[in-house]
ZALO-582099 format. One record per atom (N, C-alpha, C): residue in three letters; y negated, z, x negated. Coordinates in steps of 0.05 Angstrom, whole numbers, padded with zeros to 5 digits, always signed. Atoms other than C-alpha are relative to their C-alpha. Layout:
% ZALO-582099
alaYZX;...
//
This chain:
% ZALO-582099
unk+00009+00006-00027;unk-00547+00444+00114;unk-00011-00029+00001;unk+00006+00036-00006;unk-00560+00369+00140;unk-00024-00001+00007;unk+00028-00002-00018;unk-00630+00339+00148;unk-00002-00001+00022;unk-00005+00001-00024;unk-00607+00334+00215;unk-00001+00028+00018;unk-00006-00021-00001;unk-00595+00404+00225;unk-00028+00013-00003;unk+00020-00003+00012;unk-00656+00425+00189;unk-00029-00005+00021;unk+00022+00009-00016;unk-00700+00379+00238;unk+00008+00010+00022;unk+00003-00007-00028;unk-00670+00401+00297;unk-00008+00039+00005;unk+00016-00020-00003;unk-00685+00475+00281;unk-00032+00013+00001;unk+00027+00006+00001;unk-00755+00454+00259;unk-00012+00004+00034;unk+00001-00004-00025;unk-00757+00441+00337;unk-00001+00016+00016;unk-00007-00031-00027;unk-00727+00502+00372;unk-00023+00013-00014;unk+00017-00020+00001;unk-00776+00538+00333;unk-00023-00002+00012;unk+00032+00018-00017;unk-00846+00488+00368;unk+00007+00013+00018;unk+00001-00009-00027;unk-00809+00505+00422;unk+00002+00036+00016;unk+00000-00031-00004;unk-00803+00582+00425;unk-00024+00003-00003;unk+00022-00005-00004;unk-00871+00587+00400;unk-00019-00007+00028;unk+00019+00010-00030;unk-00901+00547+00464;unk+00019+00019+00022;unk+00006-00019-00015;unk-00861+00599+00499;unk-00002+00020+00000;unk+00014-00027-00011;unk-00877+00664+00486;unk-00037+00000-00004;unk+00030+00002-00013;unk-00948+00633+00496;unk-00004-00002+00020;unk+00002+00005-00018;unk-00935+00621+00555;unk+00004+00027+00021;unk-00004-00031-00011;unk-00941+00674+00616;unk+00040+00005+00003;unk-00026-00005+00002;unk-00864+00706+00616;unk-00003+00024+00026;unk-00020-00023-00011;unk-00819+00749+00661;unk+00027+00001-00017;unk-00023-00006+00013;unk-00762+00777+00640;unk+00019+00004+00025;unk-00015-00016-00019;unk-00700+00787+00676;unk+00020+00003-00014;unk-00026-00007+00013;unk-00617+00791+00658;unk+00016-00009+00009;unk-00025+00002-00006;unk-00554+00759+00653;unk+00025+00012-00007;unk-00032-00013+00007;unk-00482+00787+00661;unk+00013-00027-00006;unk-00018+00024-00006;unk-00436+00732+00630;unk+00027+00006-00017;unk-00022-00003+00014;unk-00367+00720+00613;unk+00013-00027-00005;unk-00014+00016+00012;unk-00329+00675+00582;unk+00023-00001-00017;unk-00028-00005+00022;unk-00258+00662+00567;unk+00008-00027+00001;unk-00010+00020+00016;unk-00215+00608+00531;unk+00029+00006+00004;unk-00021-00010+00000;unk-00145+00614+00544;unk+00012-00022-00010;unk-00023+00022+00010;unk-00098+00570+00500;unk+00017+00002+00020;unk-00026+00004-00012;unk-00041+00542+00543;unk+00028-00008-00027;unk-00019+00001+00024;unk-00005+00517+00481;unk-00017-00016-00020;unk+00013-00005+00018;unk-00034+00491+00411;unk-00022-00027+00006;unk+00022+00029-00025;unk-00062+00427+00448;unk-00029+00010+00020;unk+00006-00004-00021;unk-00085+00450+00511;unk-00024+00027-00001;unk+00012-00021-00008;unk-00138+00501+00536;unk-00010+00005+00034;unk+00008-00004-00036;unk-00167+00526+00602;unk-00018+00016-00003;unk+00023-00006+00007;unk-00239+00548+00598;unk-00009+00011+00028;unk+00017-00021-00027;unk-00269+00604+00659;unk-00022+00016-00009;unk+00028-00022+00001;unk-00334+00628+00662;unk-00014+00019+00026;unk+00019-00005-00018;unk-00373+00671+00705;unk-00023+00009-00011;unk+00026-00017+00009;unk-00451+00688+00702;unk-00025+00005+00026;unk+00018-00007-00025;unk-00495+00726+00747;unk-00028+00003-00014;unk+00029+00000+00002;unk-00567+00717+00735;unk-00016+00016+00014;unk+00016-00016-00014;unk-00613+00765+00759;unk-00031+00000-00005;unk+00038+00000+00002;unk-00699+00768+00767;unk-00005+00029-00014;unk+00009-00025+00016;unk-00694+00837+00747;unk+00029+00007-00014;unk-00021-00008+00015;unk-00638+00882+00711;unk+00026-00015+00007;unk-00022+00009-00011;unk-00584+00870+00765;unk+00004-00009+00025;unk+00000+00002-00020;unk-00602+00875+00830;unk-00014-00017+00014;unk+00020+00018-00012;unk-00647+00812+00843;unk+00019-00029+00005;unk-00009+00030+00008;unk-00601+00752+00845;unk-00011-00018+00002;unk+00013+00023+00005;unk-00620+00689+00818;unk+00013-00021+00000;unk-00023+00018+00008;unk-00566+00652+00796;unk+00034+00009+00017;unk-00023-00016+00008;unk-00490+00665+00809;unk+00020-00035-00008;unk-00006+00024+00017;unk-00453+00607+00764;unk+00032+00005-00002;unk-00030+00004+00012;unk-00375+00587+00762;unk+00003-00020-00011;unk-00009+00026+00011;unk-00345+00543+00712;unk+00023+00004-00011;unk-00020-00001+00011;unk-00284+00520+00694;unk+00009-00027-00011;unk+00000+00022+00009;unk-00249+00464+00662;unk+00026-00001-00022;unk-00014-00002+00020;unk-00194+00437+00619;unk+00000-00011-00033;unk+00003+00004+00031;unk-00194+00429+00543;unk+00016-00013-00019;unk-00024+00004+00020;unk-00154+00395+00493;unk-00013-00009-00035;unk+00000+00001+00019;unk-00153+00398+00423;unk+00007-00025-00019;unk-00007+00018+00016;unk-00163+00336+00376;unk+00013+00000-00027;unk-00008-00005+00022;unk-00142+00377+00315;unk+00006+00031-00001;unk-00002-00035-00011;unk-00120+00450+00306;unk-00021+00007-00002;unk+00016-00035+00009;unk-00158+00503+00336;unk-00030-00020-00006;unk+00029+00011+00007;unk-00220+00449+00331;unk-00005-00027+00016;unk+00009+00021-00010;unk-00253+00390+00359;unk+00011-00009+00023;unk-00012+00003-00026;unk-00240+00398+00436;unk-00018-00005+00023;unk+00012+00010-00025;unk-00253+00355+00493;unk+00004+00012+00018;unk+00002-00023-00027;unk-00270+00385+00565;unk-00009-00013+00015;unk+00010+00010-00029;unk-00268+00361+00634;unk-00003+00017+00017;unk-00005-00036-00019;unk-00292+00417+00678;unk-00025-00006+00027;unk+00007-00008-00032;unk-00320+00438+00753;unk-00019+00024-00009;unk+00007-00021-00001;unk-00376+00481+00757;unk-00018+00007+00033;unk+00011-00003-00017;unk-00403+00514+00823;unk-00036+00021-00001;unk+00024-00013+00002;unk-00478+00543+00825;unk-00009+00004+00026;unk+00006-00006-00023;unk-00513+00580+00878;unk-00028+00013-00009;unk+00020+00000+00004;unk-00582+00582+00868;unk-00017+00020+00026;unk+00013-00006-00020;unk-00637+00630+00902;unk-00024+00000-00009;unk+00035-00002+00004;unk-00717+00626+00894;unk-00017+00009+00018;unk+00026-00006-00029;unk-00774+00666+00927;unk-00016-00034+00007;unk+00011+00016-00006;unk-00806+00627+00962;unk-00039-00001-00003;unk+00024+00001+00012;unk-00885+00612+00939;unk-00020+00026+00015;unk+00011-00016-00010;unk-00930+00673+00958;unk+00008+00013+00027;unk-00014-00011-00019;unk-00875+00709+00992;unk+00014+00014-00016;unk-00030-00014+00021;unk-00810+00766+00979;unk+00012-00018+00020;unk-00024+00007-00010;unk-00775+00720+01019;unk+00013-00028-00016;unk-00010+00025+00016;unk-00726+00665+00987;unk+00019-00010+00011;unk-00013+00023-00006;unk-00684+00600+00991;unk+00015+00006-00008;unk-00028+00001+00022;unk-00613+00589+00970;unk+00014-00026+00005;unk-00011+00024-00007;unk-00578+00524+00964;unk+00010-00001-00023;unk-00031+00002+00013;unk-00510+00505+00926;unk-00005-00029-00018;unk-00007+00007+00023;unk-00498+00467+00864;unk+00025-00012-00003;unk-00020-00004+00024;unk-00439+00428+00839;unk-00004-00022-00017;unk-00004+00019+00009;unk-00424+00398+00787;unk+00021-00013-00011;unk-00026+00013+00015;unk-00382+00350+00739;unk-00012+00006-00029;unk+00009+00007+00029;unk-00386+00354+00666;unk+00023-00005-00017;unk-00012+00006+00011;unk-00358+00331+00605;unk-00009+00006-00038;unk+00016-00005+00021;unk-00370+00356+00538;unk+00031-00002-00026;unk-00018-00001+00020;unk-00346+00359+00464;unk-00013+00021-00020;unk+00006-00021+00006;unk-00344+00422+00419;unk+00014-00003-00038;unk-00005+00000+00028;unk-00339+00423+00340;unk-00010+00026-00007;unk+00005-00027+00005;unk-00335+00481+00299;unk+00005+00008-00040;unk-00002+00002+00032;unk-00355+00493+00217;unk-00006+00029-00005;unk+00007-00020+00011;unk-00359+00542+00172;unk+00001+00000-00026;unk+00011+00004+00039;unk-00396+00556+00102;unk-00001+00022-00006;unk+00004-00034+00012;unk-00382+00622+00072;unk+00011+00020+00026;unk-00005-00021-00024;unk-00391+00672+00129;unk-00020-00012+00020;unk+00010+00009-00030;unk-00431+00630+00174;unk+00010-00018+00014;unk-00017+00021-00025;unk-00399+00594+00237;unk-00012-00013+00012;unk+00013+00009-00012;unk-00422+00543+00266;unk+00006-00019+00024;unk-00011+00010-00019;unk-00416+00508+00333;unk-00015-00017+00016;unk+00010+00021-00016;unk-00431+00445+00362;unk+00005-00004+00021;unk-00009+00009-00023;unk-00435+00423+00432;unk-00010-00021+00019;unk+00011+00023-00014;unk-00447+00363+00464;unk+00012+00002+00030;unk-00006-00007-00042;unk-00444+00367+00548;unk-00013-00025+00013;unk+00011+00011-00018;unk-00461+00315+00597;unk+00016+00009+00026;unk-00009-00006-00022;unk-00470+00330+00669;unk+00000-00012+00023;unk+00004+00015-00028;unk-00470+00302+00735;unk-00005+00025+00018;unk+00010-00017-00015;unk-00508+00343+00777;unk+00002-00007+00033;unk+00011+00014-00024;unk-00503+00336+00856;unk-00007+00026+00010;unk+00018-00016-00014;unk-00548+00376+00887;unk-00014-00005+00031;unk+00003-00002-00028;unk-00573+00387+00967;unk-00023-00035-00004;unk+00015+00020+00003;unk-00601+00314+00974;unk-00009-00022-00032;unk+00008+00004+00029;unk-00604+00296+00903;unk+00018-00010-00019;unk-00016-00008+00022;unk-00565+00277+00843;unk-00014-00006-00023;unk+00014-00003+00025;unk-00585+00280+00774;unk+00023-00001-00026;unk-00015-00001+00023;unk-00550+00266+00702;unk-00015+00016-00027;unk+00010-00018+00026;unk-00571+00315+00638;unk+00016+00001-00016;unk-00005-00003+00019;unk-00556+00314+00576;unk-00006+00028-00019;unk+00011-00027+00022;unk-00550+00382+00524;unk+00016+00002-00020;unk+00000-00004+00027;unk-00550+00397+00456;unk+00000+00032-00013;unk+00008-00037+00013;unk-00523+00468+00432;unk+00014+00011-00028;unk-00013-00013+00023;unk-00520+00499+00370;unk-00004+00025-00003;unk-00005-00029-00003;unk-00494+00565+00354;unk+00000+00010-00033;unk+00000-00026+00023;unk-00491+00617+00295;unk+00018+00018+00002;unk+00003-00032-00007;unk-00452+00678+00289;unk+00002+00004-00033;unk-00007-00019+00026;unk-00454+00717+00222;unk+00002+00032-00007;unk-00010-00029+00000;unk-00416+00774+00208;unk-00014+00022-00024;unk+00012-00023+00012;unk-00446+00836+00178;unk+00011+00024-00021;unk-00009-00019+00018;unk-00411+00887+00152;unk+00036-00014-00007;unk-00021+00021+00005;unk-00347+00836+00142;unk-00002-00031-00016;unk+00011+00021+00005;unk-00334+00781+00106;unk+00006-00026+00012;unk-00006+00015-00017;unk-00301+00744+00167;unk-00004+00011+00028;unk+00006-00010-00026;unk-00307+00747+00239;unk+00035+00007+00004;unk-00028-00018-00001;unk-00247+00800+00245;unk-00014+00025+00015;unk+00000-00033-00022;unk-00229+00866+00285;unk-00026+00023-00018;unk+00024-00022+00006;unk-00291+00920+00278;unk-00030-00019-00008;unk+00031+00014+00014;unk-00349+00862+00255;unk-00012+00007+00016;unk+00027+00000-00018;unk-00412+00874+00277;unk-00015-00036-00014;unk+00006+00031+00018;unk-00443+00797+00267;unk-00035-00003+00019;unk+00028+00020-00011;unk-00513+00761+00284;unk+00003-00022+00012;unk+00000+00018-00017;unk-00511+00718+00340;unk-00030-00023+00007;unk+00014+00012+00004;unk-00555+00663+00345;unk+00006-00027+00016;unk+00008+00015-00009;unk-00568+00598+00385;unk-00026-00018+00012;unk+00027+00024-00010;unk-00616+00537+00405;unk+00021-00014+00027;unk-00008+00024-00018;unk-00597+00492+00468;unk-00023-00021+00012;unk+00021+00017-00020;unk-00638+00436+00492;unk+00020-00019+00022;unk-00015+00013-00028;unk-00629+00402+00560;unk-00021-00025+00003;unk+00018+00029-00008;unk-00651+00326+00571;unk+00007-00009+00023;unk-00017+00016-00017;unk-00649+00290+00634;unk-00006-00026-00004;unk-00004+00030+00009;unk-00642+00219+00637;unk-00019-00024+00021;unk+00029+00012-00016;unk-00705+00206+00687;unk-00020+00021-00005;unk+00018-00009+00011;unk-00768+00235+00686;unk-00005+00034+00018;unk-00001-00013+00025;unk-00785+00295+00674;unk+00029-00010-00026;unk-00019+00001+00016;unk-00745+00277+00609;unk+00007+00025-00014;unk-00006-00029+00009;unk-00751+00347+00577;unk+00010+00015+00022;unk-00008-00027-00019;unk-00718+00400+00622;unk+00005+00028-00006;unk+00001-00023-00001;unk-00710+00460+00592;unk+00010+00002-00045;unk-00009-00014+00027;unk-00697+00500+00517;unk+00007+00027+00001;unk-00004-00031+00000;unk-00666+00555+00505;unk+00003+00010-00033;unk-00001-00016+00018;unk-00668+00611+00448;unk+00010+00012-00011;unk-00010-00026-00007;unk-00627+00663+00435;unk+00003+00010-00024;unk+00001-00012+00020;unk-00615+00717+00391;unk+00024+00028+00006;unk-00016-00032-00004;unk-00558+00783+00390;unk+00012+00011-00020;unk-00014-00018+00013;unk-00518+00832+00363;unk+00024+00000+00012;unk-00031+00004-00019;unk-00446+00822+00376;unk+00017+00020-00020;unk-00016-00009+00013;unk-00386+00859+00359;unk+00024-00011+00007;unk-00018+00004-00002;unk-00315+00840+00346;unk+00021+00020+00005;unk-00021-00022-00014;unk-00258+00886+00387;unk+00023-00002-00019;unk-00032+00007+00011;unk-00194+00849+00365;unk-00009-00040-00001;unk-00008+00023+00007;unk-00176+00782+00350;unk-00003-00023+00035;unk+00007+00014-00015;unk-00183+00759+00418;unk-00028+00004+00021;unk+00018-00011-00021;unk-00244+00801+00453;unk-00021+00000-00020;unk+00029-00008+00019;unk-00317+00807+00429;unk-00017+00002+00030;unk+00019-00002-00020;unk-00376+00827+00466;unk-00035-00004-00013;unk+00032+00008+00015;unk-00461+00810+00446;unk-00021+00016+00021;unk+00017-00013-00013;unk-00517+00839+00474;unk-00029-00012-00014;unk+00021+00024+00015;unk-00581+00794+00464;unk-00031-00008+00019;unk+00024+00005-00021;unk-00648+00761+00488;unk+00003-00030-00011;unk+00002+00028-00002;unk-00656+00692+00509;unk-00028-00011+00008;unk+00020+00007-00010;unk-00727+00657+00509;unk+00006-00027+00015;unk-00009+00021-00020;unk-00724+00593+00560;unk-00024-00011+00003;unk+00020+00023-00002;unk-00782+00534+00554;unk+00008-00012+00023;unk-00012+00020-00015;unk-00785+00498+00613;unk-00027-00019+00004;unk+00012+00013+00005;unk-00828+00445+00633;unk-00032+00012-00002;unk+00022-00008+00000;unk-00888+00480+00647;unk-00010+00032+00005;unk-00003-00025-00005;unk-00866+00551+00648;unk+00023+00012-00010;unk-00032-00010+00014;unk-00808+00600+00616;unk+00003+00015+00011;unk-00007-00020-00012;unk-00770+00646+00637;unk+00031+00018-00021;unk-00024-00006+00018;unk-00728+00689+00588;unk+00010+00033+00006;unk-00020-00015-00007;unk-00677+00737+00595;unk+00014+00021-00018;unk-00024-00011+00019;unk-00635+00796+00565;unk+00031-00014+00011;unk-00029+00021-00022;unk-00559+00769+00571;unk+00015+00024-00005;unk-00026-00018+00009;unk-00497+00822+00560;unk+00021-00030+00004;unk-00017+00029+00002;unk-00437+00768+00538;unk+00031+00017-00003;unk-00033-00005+00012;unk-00358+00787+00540;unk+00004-00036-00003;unk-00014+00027+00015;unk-00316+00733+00503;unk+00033+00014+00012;unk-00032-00005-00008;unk-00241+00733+00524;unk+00018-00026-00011;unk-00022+00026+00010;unk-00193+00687+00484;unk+00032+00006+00000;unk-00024+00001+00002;unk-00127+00716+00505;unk+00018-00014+00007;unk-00016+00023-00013;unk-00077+00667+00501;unk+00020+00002+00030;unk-00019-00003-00032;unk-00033+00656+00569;unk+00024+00008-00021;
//
């Protein structure tokens, strides 16, 4: 493992501790995420994720993204130009009543991917262009992932594996910190192209968190 690596976990951990000091709610995301190779180049990347204040029925969030991908080497090191739409809702301050106003954005990211033994690892570098109702904004994030398989000695059909992530979010005016995230699950592998996780996400933000259970399908069936 790189001192690089090393220091930046040093971090997610400051930062998980300052939030479950902090007061918490919990709520839940449904998300999905698929990868569809077009051919050994090419990809085409769809997400959806519904955010919720409580289990399911509170909406918070509801998030589309999509985008296309291409491969600088097999099966590894792929660039992404993608569209995402967000639809945001918030009570409003000592009220049940709330706001909603729309989201899009542009982003551009790059995705590397190692592995030592039985642990996987996954880089992701993202910048975004945010335009928002009156607003725009540029952020920068930093995500690294984990999975390690369990009763396997590869991520293959039947694994049960340990899922794991850090993300930090920078913007590029002030507030400069924007957010961290946590996470932690239990995933299983279906087949060669499906998996599903089931997990908790803690979420630092500037002056308050807010963390989440998530349920995750994965979908990589090629077109």
């Amino acid at each position: 493992m790189t001192n690089l690596v090393r220091f930046y976990l040093i971090v997610c951990i400051s930062f998980t501790s300052i939030s479950f000091a902090q007061k918490s709610e919990v709520g839940n995301w449904l998300i999905y995420f698929g990868n569809q190779a077009i051919n050994k180049k090419w990809n085409w990347h769809n997400e959806v994720q519904y955010r919720s204040f409580n289990f399911i029925d509170d909406t918070n969030q509801l998030l589309l993204r999509t985008g296309i991908g291409y491969n600088l080497s097999e099966n590894n090191n792929n660039l992404l130009l993608g569209y995402g739409f967000i639809n945001t809702q918030r009570y409003v301050a000592n009220s049940d009543e709330k706001d909603s106003f729309n989201e899009h954005r542009i982003y551009q990211q790059f995705i590397t991917r190692q592995n030592f033994g039985r642990v996987y690892l996954q880089h992701r570098y993202r910048l975004e262009e945010r335009f928002l109702p009156d607003d725009f904004q540029l952020r920068f994030r930093y995500f690294l992932a984990l999975n390690l398989p369990l009763n396997k000695k590869t991520m293959e059909k039947d694994a049960i594996y340990l899922s794991a992530y850090n993300e930090m979010f920078i913007n590029t005016e002030s507030p400069i910190f924007d957010r961290n995230r946590l996470y932690g699950a239990l995933g299983y592998v279906i087949n060669k192209n499906f998996k599903v996780e089931a997990g908790f996400m803690a979420q630092t933000l500037e002056k308050t968190n807010r963390n989440q259970f998530q349920i995750v399908i994965f979908n990589n069936l090629p077109f």
